[in-house]
BAFI-3210 file (N, C-alpha, C; in Angstrom, 3 decimals, decimal comma, padded with zeros to 6 digits):
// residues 240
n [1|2|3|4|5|6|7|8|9|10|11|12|13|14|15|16|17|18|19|20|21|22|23|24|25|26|27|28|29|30|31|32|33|34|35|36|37|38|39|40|41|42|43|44|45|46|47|48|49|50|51|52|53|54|55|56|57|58|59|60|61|62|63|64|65|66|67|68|69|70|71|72|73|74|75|76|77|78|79|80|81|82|83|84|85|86|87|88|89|90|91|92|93|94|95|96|97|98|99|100|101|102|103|104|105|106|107|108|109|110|111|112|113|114|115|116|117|118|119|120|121|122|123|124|125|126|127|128|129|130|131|132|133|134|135|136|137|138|139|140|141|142|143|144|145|146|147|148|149|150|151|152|153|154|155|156|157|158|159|160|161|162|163|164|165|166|167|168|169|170|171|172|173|174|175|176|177|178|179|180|181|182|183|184|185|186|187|188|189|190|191|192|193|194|195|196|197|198|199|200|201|202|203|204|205|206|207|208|209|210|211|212|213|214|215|216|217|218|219|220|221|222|223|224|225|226|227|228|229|230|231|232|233|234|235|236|237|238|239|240]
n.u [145,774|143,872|143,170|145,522|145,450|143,216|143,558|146,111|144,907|143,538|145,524|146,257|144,408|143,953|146,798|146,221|144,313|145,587|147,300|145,542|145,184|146,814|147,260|145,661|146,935|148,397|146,134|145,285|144,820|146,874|148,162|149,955|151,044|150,983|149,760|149,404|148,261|147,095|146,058|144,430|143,305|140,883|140,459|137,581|135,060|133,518|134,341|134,095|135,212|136,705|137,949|139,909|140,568|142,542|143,174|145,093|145,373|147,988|148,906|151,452|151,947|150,513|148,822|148,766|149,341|152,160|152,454|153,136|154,123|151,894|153,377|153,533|152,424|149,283|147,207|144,449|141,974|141,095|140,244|138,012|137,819|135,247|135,090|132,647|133,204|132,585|133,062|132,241|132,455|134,910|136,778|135,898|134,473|131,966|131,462|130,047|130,471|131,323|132,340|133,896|134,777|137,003|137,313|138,830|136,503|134,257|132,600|132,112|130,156|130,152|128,640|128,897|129,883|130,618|132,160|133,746|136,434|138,976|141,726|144,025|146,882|149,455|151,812|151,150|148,829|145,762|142,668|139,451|137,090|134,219|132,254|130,062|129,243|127,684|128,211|126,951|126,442|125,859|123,022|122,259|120,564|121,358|120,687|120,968|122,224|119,643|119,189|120,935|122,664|125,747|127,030|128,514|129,842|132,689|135,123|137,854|140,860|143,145|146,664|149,115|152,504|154,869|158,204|160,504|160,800|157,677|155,847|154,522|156,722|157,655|159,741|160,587|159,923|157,425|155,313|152,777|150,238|147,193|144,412|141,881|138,434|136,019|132,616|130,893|127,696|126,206|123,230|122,644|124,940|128,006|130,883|133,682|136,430|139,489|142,280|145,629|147,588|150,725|153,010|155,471|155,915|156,736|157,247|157,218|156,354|153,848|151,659|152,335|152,526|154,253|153,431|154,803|154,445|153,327|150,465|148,580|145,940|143,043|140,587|138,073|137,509|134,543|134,567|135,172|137,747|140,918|142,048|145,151|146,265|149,021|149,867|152,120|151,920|151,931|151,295|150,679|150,147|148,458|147,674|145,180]
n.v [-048,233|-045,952|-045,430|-044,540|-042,271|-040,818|-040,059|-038,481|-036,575|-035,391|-034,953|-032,438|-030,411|-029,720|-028,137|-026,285|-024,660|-023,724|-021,912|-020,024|-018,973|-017,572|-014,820|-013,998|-014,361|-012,171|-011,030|-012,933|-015,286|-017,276|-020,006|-022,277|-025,303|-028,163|-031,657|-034,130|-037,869|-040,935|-044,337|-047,221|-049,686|-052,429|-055,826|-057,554|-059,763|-061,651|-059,749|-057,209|-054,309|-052,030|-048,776|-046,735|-043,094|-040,866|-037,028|-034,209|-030,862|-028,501|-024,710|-022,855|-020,212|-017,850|-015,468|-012,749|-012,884|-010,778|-009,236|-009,069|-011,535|-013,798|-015,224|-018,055|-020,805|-022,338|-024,308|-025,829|-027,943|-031,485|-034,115|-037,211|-040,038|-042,851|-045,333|-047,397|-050,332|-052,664|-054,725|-055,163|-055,876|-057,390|-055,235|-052,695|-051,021|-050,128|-047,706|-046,517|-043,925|-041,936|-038,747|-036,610|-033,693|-031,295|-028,416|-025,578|-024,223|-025,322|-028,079|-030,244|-032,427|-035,017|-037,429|-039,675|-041,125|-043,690|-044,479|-046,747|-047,473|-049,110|-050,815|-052,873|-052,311|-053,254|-051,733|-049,977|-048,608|-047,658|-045,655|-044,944|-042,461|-041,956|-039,829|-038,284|-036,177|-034,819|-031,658|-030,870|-029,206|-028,662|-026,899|-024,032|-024,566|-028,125|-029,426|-031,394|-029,370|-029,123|-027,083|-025,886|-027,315|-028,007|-029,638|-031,692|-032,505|-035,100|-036,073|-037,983|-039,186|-041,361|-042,142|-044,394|-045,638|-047,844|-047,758|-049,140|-052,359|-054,247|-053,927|-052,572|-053,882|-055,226|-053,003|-050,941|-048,091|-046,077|-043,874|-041,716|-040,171|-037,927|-036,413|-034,590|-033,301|-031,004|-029,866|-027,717|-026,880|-024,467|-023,242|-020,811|-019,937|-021,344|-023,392|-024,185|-026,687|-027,236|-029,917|-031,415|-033,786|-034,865|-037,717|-039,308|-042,622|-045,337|-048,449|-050,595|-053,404|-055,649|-054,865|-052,193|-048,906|-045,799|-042,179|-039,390|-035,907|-033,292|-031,186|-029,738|-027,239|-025,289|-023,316|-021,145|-020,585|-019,950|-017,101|-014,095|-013,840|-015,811|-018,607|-020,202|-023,169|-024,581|-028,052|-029,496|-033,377|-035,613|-039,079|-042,818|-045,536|-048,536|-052,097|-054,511]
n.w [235,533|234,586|237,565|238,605|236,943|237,731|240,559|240,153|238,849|240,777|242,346|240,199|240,576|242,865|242,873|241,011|242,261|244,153|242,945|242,047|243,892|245,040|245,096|246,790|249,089|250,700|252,119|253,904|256,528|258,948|260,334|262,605|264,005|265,564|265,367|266,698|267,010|268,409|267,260|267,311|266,482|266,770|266,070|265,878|265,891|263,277|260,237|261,701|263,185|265,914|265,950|267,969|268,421|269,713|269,052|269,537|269,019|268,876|268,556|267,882|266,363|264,585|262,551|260,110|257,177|256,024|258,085|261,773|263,434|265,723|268,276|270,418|272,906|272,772|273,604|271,568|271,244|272,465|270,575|271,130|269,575|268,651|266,099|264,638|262,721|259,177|257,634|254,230|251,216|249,100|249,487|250,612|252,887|255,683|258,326|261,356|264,231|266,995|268,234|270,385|271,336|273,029|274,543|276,117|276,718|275,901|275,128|272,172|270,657|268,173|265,575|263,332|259,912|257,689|254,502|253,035|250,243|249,419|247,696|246,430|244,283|241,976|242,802|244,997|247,055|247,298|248,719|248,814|250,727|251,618|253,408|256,280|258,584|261,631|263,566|267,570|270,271|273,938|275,343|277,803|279,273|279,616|277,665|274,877|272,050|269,176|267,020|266,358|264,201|263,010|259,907|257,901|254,576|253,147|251,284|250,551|249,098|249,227|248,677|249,025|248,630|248,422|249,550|249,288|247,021|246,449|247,759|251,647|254,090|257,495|259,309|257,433|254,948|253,838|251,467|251,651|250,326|251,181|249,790|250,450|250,549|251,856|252,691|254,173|256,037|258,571|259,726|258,149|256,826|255,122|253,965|252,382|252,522|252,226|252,036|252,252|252,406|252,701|253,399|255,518|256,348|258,178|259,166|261,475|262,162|261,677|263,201|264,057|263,517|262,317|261,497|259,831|258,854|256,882|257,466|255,288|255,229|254,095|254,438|254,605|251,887|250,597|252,282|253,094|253,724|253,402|255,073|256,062|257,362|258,960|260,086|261,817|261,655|263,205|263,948|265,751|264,606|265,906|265,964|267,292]
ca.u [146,173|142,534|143,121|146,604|145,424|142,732|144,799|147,039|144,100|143,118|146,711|146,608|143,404|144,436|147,610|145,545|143,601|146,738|147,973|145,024|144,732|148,628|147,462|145,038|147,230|148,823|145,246|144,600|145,372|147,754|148,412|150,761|151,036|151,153|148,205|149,896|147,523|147,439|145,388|144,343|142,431|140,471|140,014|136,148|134,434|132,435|134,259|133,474|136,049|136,534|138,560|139,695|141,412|142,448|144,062|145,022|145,882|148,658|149,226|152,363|151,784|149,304|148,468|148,212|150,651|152,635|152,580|153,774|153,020|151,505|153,532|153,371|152,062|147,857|146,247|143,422|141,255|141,662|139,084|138,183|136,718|135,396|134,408|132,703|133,250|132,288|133,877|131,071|133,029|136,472|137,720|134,616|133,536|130,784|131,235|129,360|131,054|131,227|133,599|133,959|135,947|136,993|138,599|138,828|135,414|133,206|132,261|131,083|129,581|129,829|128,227|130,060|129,205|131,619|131,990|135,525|136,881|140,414|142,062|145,463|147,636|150,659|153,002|151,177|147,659|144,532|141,448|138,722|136,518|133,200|132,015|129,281|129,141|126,787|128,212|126,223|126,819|124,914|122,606|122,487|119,903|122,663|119,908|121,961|121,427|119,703|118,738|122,660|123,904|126,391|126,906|129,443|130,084|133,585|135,763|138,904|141,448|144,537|147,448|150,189|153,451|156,307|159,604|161,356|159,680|156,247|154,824|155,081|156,857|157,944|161,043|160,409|159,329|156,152|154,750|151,147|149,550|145,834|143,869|139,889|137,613|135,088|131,950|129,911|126,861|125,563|122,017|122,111|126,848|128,439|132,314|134,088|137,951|140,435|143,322|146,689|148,900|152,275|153,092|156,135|155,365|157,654|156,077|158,098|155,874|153,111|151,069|152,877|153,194|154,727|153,453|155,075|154,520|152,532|149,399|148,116|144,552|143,095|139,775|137,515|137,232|133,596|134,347|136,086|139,222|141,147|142,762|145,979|146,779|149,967|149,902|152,950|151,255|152,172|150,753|150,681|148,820|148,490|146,615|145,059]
ca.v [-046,959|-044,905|-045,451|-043,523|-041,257|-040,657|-039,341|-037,333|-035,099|-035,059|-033,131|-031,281|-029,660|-028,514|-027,004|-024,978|-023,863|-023,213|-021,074|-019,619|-018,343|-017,238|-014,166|-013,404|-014,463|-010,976|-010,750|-014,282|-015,128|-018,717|-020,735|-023,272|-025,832|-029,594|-032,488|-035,469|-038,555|-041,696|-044,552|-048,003|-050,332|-053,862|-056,412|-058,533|-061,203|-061,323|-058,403|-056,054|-053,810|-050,911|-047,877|-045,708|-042,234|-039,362|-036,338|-032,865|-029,448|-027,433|-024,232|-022,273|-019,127|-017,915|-013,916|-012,501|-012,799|-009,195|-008,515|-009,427|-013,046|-014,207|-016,480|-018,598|-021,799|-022,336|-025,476|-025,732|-028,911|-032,131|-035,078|-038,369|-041,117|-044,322|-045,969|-049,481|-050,417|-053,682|-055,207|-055,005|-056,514|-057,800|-053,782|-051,938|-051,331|-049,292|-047,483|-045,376|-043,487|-041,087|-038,299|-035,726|-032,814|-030,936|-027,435|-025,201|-023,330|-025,744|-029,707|-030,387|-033,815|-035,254|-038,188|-039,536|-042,071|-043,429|-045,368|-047,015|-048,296|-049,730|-051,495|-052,708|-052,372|-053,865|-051,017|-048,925|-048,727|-046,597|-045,451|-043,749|-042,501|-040,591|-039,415|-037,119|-036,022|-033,497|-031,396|-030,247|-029,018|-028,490|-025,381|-023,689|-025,972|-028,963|-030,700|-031,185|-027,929|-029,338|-026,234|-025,301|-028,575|-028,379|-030,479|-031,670|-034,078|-035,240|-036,868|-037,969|-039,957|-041,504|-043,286|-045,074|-045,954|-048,361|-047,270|-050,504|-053,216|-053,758|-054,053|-052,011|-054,496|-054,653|-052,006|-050,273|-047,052|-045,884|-042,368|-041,287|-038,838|-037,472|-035,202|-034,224|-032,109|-031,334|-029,119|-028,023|-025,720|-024,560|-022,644|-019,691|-020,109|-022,701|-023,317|-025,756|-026,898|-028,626|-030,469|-032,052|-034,600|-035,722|-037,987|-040,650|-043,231|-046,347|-049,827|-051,101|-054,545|-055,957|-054,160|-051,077|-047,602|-044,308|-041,567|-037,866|-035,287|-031,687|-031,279|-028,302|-027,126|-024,244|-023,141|-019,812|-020,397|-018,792|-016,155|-012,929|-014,196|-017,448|-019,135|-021,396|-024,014|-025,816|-028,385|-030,933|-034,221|-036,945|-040,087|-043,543|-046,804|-050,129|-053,124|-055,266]
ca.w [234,945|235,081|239,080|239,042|236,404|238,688|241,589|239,645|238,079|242,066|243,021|239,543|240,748|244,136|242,704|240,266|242,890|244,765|242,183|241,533|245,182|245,886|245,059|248,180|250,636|251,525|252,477|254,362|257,482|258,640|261,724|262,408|264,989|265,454|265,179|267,028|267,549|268,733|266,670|268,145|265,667|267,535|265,284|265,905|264,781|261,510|259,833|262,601|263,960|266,422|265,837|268,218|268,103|270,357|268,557|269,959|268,020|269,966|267,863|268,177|265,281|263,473|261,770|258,505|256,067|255,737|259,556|262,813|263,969|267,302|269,088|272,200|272,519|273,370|273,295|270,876|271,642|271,935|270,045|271,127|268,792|268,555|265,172|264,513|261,359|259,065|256,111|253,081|250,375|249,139|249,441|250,792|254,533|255,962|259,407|262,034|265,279|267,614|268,933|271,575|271,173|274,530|274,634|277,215|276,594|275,393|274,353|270,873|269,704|266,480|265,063|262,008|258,856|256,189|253,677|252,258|249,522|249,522|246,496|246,347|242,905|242,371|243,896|245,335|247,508|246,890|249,377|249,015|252,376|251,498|254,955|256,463|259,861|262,488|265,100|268,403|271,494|274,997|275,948|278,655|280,139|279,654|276,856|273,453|271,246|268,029|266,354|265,554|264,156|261,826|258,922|256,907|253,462|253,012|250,117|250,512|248,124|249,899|248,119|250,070|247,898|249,544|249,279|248,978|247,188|245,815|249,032|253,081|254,968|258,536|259,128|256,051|255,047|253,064|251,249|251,868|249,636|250,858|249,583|251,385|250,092|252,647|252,198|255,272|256,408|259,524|259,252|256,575|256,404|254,401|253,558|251,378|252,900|251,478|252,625|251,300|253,489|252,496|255,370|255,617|257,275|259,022|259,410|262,862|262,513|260,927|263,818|264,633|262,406|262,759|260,054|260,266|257,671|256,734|257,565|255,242|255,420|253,739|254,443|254,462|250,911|250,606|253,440|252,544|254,013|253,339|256,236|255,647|258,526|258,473|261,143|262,238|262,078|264,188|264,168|265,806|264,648|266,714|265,808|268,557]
c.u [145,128|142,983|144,351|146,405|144,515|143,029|145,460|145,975|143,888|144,414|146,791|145,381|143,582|145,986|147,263|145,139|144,310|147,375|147,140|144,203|145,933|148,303|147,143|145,631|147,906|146,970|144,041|145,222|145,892|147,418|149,284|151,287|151,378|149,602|148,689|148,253|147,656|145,948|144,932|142,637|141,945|139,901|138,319|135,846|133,751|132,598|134,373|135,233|135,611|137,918|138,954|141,034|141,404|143,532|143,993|145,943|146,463|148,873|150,320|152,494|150,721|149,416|147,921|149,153|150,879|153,015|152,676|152,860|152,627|152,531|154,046|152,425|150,881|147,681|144,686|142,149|141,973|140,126|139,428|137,092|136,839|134,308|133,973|132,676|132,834|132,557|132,553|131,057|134,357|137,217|136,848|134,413|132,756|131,413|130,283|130,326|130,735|132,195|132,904|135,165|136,056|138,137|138,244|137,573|134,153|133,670|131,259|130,994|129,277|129,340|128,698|129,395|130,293|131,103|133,399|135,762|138,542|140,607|143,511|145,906|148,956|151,936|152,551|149,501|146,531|143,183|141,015|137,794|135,747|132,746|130,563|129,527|128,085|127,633|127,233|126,869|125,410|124,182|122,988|121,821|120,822|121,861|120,857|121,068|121,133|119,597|119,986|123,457|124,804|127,269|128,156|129,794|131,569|133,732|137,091|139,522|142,857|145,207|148,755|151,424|154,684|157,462|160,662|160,476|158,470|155,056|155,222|155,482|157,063|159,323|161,341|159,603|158,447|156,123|153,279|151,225|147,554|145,666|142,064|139,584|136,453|134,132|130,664|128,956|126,566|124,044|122,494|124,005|126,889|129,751|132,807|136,161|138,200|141,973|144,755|147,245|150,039|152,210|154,357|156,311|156,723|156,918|157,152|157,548|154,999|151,791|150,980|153,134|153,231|154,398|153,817|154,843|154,053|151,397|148,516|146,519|144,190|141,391|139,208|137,433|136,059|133,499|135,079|137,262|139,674|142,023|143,725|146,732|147,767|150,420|151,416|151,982|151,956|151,247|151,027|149,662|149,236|146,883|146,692|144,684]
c.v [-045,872|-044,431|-044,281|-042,117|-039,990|-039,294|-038,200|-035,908|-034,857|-033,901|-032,030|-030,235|-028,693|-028,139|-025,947|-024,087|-023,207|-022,301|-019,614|-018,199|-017,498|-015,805|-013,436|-014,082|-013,490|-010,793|-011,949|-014,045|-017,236|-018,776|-021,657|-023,565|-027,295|-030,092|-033,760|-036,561|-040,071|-042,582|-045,974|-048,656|-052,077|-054,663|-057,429|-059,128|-061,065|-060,361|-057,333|-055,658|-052,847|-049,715|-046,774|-044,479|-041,169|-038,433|-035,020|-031,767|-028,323|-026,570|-023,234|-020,512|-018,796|-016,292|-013,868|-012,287|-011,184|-008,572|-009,165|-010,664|-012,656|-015,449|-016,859|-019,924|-021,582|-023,359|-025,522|-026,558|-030,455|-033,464|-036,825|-039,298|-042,198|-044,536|-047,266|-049,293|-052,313|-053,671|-055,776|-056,109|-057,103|-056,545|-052,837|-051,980|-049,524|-049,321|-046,551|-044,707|-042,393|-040,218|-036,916|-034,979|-031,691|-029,536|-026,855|-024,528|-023,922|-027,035|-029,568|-032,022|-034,284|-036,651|-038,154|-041,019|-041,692|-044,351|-045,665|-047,717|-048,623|-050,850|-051,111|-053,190|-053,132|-053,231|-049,945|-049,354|-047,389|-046,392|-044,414|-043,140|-041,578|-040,718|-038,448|-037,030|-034,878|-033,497|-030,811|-029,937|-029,107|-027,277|-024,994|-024,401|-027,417|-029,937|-030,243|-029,757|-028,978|-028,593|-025,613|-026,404|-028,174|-029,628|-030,312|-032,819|-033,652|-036,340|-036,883|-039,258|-039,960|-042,324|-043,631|-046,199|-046,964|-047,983|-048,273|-051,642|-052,860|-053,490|-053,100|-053,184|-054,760|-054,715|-051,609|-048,993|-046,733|-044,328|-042,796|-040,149|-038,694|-036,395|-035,458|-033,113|-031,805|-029,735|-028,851|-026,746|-025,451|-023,461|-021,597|-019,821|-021,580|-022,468|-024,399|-025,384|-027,581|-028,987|-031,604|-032,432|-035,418|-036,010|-039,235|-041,034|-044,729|-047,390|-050,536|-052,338|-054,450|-054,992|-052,514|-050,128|-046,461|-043,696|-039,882|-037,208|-033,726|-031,685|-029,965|-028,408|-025,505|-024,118|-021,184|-019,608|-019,278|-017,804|-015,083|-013,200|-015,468|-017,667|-020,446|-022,066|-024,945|-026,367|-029,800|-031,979|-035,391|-037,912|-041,743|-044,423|-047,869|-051,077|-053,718|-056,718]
c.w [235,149|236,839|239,279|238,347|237,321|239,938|241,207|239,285|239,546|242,558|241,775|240,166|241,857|243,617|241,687|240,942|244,151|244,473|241,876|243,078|245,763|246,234|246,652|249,104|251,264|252,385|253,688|255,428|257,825|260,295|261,532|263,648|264,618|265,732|266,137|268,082|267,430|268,300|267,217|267,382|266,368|266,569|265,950|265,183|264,046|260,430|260,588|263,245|264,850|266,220|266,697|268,189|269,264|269,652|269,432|269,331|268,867|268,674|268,503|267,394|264,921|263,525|260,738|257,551|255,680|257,603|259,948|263,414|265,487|267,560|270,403|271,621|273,149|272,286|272,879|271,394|271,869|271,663|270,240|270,787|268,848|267,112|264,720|263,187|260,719|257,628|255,056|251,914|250,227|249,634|249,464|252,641|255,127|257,666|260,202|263,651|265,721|268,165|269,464|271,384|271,896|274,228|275,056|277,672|276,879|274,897|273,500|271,356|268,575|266,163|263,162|261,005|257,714|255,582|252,650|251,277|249,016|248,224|246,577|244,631|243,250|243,079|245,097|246,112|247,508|247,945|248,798|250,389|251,708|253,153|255,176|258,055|260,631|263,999|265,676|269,727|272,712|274,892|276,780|279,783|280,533|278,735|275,370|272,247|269,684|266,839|265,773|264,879|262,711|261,088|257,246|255,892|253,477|252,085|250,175|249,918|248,890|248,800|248,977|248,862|248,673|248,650|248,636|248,129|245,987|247,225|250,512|253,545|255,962|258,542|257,784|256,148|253,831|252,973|251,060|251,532|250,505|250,751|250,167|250,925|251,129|252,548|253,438|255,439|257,817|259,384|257,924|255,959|255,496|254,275|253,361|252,445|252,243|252,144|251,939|252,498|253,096|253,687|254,665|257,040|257,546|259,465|260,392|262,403|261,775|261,652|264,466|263,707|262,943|261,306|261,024|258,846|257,929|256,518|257,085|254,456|254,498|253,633|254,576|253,398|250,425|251,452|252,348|252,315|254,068|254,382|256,032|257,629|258,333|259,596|260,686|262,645|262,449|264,334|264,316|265,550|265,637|266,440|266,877|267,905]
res [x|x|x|x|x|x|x|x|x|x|x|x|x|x|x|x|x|x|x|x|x|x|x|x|x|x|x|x|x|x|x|x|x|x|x|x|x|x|x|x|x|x|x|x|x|x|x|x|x|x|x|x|x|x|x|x|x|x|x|x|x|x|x|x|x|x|x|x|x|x|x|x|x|x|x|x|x|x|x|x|x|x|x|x|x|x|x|x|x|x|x|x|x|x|x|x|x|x|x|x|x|x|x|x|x|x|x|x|x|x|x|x|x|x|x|x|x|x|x|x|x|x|x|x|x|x|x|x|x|x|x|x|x|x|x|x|x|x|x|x|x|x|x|x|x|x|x|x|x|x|x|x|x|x|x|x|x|x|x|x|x|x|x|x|x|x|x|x|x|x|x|x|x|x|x|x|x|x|x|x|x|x|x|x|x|x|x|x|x|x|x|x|x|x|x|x|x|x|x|x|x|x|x|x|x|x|x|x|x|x|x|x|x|x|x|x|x|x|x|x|x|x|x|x|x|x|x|x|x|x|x|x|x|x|x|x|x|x|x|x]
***
């Protein structure tokens, strides 16, 4: 009961702060596109897994709420990760990884660090994921820039509900709630995001999942201007 109560104060908070923001959005600016990525989990020996991911952000819209959109389609980036990970406890695992994120301009590099905790209830399933990460890029020399890295903590609270059942089974369908809070700097800037994902999801097999949903983002909190992103998310898993 704490665990669901939990959760719930987690979405009452971002719809306060949803409410509490409606006002400045004649004054914000949006986007809206798709996220579709493809997920590919390797099980190893002792605990040990590997994780990997490629996602890419096509956007189709974006302006300022009150005036005339932009649209046409332009391809944003697209990011490719690999995470090892290692099972800690009964419902605990510690990872580290790496990703590369490629768009038409410029390659970042991020170096990434979590930390999970998973606990299953009787209807329903619970994560948590604290995170940190540093991006960098190249110079002009081609030696990694360290003097710009930016830096980011993350918190995010997932819950995963089955539809049928007490349990996901295979050919069945599942709801996924997350919410991420994520809080980052780069030298003298800083800016807090936040993020909400309804997603339903489809369990083909014990190995195989389809999740679709709304992928909305809302950042520029500490800037002048707030920026709302509402991405189509697409996503495949596969266990190996």
């Amino acid at each position: 009961m704490p665990t669901t109560l939990s959760f719930k104060w987690h979405i009452l908070i971002f719809a306060l702060f949803f409410s509490t923001t409606k006002n400045a959005y004649a004054q914000s600016f949006y986007r809206l596109g798709a996220v579709p990525s493809v997920n590919i989990n390797y099980g190893l020996n002792k605990d040990w897994a590997l994780h990997f991911k490629t996602e890419s952000r096509l956007l189709f819209q974006s302006g300022q709420f009150g005036n005339e959109p932009i649209r046409g389609f332009d391809y944003g980036h697209s990011d490719i990760s690999v995470i090892g990970s290692k099972k800690t406890g009964v419902s605990t695992n510690l990872g580290v990884g790496y990703l590369v994120r490629i768009s038409e301009n410029r390659i970042v590099h991020r170096t990434i660090q979590q930390f999970s905790i998973v606990r299953q209830y009787n209807s329903f399933r619970l994560a948590h994921r604290f995170s940190a990460d540093q991006s960098f890029n190249l110079n002009s020399s081609g030696e990694f820039n360290l003097k710009n890295i930016e830096y980011r903590l993350r918190y995010r609270i997932a819950a995963e509900f089955p539809l049928n059942g007490q349990s996901v089974d295979a050919r069945e369908f599942y709801l996924k709630i997350n919410n991420e809070y994520l809080y980052g700097w780069q030298n003298s800037e800083n800016d807090i995001e936040i993020r909400i994902v309804p997603l339903l999801g489809y369990n083909f097999v014990d190995k195989s999942k389809l999740e679709m949903g709304l992928d909305y983002r809302i950042d520029s909190i500490l800037n002048s201007s707030l920026r709302n992103n509402y991405w189509l998310s697409l996503s495949w898993f596969f266990k190996i």
